[in-house]
C-alpha positions in Angstrom: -28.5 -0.6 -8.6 -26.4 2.1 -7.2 -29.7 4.2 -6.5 -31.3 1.7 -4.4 -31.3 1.4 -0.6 -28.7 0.1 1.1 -30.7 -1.9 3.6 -32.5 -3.3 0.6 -29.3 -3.7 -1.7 -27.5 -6.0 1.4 -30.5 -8.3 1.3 -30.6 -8.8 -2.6 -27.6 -9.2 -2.4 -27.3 -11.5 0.5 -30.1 -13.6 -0.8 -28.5 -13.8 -4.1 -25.3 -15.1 -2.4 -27.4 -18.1 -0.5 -28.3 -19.0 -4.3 -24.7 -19.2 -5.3 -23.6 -21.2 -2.8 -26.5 -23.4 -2.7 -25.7 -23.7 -6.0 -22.1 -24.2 -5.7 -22.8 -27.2 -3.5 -24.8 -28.6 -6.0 -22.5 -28.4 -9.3 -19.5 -29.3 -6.5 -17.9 -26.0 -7.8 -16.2 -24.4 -4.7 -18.2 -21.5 -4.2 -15.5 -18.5 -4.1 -15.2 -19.0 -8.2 -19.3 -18.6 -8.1 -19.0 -15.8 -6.3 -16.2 -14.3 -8.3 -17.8 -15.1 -11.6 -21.2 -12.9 -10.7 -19.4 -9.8 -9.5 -18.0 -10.6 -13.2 -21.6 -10.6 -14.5 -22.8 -7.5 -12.9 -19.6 -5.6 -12.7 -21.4 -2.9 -15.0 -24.1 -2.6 -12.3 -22.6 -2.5 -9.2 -19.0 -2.0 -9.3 -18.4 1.7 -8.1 -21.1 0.8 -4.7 -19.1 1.9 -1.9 -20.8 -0.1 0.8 -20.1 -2.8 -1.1 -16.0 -2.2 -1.0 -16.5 -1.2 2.3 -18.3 -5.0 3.5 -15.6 -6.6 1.4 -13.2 -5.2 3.7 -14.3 -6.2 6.9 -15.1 -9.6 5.2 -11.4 -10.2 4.4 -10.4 -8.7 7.9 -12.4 -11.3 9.7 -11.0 -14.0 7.5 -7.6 -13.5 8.1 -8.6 -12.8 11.8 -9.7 -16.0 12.1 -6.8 -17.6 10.3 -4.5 -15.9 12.8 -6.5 -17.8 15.8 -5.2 -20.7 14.7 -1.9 -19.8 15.6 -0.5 -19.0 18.9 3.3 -18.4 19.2 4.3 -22.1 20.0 2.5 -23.5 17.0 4.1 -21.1 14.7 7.6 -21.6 16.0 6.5 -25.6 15.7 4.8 -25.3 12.3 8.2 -23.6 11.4 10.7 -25.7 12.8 8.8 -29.0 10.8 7.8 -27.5 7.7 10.4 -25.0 6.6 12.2 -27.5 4.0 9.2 -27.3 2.2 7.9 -24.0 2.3 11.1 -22.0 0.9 10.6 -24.8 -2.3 7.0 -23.6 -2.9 8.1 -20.2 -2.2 10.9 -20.8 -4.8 8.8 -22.3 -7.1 5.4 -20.7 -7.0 6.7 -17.6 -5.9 9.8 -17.0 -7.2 10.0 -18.8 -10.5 6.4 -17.4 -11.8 7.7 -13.4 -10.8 10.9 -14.4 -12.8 8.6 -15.3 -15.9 7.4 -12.2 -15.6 10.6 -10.4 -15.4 11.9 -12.3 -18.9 8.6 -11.5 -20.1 9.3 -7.5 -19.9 6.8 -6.7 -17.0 8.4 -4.4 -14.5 10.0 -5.3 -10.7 6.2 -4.6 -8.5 3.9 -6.3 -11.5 6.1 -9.4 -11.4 6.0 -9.3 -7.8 2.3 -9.1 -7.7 2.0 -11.7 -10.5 4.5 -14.4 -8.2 2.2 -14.0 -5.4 -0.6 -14.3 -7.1 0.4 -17.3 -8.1 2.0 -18.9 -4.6 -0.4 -19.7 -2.6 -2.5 -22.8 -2.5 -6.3 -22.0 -1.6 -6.8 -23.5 1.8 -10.6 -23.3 2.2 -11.0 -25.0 -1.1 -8.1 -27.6 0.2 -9.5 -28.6 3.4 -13.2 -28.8 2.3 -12.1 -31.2 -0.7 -10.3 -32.9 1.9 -13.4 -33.4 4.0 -15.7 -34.3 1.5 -13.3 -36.8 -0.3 -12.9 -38.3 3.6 -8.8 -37.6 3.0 -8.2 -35.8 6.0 -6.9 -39.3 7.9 -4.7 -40.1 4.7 -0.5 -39.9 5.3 -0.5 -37.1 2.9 -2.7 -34.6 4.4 -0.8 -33.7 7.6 2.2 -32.8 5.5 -0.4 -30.4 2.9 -2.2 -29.0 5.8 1.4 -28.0 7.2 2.8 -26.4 4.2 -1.2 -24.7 4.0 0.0 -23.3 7.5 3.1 -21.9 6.5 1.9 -20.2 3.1 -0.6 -18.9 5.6 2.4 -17.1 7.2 3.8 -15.6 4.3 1.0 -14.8 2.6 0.1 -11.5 4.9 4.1 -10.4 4.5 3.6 -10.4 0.3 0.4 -8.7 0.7 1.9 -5.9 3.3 4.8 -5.5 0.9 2.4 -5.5 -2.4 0.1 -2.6 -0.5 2.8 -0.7 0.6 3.9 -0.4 -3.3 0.7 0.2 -5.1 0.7 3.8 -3.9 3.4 4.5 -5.9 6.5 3.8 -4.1 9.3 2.5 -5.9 10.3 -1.0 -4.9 14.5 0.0 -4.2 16.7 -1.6 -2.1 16.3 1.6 0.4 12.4 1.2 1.1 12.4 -2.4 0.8 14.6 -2.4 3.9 12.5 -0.1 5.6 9.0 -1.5 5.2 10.5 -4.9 6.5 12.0 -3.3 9.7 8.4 -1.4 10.1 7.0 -4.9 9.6 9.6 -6.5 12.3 8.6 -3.8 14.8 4.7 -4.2 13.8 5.1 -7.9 14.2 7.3 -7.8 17.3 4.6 -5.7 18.9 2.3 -7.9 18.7 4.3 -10.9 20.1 5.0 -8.7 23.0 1.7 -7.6 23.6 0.2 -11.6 23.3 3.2 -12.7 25.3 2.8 -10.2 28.5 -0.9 -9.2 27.6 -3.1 -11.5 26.5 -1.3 -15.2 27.8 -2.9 -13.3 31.3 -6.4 -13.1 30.3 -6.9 -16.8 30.0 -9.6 -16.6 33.0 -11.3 -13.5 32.4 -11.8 -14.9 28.8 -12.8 -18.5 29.9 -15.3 -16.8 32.4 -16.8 -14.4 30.3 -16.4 -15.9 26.9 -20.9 -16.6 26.4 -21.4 -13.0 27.0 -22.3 -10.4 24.6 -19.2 -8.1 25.5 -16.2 -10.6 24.5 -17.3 -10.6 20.6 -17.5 -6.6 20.6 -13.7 -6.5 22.3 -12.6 -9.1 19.8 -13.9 -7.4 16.6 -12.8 -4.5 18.0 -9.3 -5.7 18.5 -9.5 -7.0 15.0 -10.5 -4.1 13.6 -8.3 -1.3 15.0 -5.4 -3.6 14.8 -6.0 -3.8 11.0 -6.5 0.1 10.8 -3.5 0.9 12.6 -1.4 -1.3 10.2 -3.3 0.8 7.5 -2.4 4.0 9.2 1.4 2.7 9.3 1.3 1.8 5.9 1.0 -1.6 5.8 -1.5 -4.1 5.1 -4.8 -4.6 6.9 -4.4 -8.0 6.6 -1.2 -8.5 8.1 -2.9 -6.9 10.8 -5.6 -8.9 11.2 -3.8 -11.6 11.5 -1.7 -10.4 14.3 -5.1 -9.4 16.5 -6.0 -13.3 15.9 -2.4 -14.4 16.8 -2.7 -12.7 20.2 -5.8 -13.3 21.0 -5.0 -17.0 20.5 -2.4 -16.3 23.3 -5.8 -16.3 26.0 -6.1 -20.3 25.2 -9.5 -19.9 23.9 -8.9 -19.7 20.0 -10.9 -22.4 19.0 -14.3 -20.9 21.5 -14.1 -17.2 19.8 -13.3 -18.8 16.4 -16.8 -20.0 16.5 -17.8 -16.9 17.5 -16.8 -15.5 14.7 -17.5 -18.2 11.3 -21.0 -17.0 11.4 -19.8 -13.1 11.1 -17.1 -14.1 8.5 -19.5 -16.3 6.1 -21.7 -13.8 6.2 -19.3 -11.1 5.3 -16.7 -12.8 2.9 -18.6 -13.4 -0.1 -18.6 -9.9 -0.4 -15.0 -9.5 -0.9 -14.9 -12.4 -3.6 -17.9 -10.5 -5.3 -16.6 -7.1 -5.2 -13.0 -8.9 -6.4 -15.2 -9.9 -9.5 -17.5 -6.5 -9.8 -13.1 -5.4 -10.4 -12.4 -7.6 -13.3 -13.4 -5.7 -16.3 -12.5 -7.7 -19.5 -12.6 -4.4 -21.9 -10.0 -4.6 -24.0 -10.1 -8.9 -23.3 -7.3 -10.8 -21.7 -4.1 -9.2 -21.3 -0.6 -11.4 -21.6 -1.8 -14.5 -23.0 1.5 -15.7 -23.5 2.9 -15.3 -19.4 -1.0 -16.0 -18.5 -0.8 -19.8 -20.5 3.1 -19.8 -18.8 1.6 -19.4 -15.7 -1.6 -21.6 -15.8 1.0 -24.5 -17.1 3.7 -23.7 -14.6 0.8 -23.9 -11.7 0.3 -27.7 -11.7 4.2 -28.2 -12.6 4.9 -26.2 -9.3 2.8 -27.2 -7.1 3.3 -31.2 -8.2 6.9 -30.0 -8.0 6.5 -28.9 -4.6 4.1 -31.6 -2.6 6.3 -34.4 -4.3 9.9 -32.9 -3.0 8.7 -31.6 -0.2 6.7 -34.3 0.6 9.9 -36.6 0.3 12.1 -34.4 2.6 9.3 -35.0 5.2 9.7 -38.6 5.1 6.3 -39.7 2.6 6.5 -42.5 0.3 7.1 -41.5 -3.7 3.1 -42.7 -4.2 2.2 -40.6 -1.6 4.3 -37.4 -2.2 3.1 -37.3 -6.0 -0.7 -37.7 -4.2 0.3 -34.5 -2.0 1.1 -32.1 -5.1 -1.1 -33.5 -6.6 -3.4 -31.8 -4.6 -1.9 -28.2 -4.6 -3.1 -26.8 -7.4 -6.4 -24.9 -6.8 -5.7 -21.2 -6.4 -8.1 -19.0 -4.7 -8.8 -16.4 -1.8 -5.2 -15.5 -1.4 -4.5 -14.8 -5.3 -7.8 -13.1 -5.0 -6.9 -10.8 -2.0 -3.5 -10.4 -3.6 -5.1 -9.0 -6.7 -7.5 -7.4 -5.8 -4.6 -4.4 -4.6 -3.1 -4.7 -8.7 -3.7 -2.6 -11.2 -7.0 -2.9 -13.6 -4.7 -5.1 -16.4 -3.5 -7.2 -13.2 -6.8 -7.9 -11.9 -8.2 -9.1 -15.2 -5.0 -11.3 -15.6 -5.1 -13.0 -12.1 -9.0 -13.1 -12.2 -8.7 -15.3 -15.1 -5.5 -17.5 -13.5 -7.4 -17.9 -10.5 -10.8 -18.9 -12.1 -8.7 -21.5 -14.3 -6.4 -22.8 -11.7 -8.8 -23.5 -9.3 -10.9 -25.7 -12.1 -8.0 -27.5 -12.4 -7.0 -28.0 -9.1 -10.7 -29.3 -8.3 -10.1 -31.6 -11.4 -6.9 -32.7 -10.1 -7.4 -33.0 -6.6 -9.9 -35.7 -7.6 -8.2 -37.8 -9.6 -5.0 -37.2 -7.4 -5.4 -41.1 -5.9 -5.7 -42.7 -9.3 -3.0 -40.6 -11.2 -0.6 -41.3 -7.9 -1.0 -44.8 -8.2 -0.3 -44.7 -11.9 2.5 -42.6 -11.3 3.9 -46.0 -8.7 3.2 -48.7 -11.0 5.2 -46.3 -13.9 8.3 -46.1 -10.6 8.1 -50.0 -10.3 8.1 -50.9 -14.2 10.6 -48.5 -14.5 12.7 -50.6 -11.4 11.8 -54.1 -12.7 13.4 -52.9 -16.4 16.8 -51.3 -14.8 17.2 -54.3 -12.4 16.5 -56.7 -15.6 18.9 -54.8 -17.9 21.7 -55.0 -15.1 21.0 -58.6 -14.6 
């Protein structure tokens, strides 16, 4: 395949991810594992294409782009202020517990690191469309999960910058550790500057101008160079791309160049989850079965751990918290984006934990109503038989 056109490879290949997701739809599999699972299939055809790489990278640019839209400064300082209880337990659970696993389990500082954040973040476009199509989205529960979605969305771009700033061979001490977060504190503070004074003023020009054909070239273009000069700073694309969507949220018109944009990114995402599978090689077979099965197990533990406490600091009902974590557990473009920056062994590890988690949170997520409500009568028997043995 590498010999063929590019013009003509893009449309195979493009036509062949319209059969995926129509099929996805179809089997109700959520289509990032389809798409994972045939760059798996042809990884011996197509994996060194460099046009490939290259579409997979503007596809995760746009994504995180677009995530960063959704939050302009006062929804971040808000999302913060109402959700933090809850965040710093997932992160302590799904991040930190799974990269100490991983420490006991002999694996060195960076490749637990990369395993824990693999492992933190709950996939939120495979949350929100299970949310739609099982009509949840007006249930209790699902302000609280698409808060704590929010904030993993915020720390997600900070484990990746730290992850890509490693990989090149830099030693994770104390020393650079302190300096790749000041570079990130300036990179980040730049930005807020910039949307504060800068783009809060172009609320008009962007309003007035926003159906012509010039506004998507300066906002891809913003998006772009933004990501590249994190790059060239040594830091994470990603992080950057979600800083050009953050200020550009500033001009009030988020939601009008987010729909701008979902065409571009569906078009261009699939890519990255392909070329994330073309990666994971299975040579030599799975590696760390032992940590993997720790991890797999510890992924619904965590996440039930996490939407049921959480869920209680913020004031739900038992039923409804154990519904919440209930629904956590599906893994996907985060551990995928996350992994795809590992090491070959890594990225055959977390392809696998990703393609089984996500099962399982789809599986889960399902029968989250039924098992909660089990989970409440087990509370009440358990009441009724304390209250009769004290009477």
């Amino acid at each position: 395949m590498d010999s063929l056109p590019f013009l003509l490879l893009a449309g195979i290949v493009l036509i062949t991810f319209f059969g995926a997701s129509l099929t996805s739809m179809k089997i109700r599999v959520p289509s990032v594992l389809i798409y994972i699972l045939l760059g798996v299939v042809l990884a011996g055809h197509i994996s060194d294409h460099k046009q490939i790489h290259e579409a997979a990278e503007i596809g995760i640019v746009f994504l995180f782009f677009i995530v960063g839209l959704e939050f302009p400064l006062i929804r971040m300082m808000d999302v913060g202020r109402r959700i933090w209880p809850a965040g710093l337990i997932d992160v302590a659970l799904n991040f930190g517990v799974v990269m100490g696993f991983g420490l006991i389990l002999g694996l060195d500082i960076l490749s637990a690191f990369i395993i824990g954040s693999v492992s933190y973040a709950t996939s939120s476009s495979i949350t929100v469309k299970l949310l739609e199509e099982k009509k949840r989205l007006a249930n209790p529960e699902s302000e609280f999960i698409l808060g704590l979605l929010i904030f993993e969305d915020l720390v997600a771009p900070l484990l990746v910058t730290f992850i890509a700033a490693t990989v090149g061979g830099e030693e994770m001490t104390a020393g650079f550790a302190g300096l790749l977060t000041l570079k990130i504190v300036l990179f980040v503070a730049g930005a807020v500057v910039i949307a504060y004074f800068g783009f809060r003023r172009m609320t008009t020009f962007v309003g007035r101008y926003i159906q012509t054909d010039f506004i998507p070239l300066f906002a891809a273009g913003l998006a772009l160079a933004y990501a590249g000069l994190a790059l060239w700073l040594g830091l994470s694309e990603i992080l950057g791309a979600f800083l050009a969507g953050v200020m550009l949220s500033e001009t009030g018109k988020a939601h009008d160049l987010e729909q701008l944009f979902i065409p571009l990114r569906n078009i261009m995402l699939p890519f990255f989850f392909f070329w994330f599978g073309t990666t994971v090689q299975f040579g030599d077979g799975v590696p760390m079965p032992l940590l993997l099965g720790v991890c797999v197990v510890w992924a619904v533990i965590g996440k039930v751990l996490t939407g049921y406490l959480g869920g209680r600091i913020s004031g739900l009902s038992p039923k409804i918290a154990a519904r919440a974590g209930l629904s956590l557990v599906q893994r996907g473009e985060f551990s995928a984006v996350i992994a795809s920056l590992a090491a070959a062994q890594l990225r055959v590890f977390s392809g696998v934990y990703v393609i089984i988690t996500a099962m399982l949170g789809v599986f889960l997520f399902q029968k989250a109503p039924a098992y909660a409500d089990r989970f409440h009568q087990w509370r009440k028997a358990r009441k009724a038989a304390k209250t009769e043995t004290a009477g």
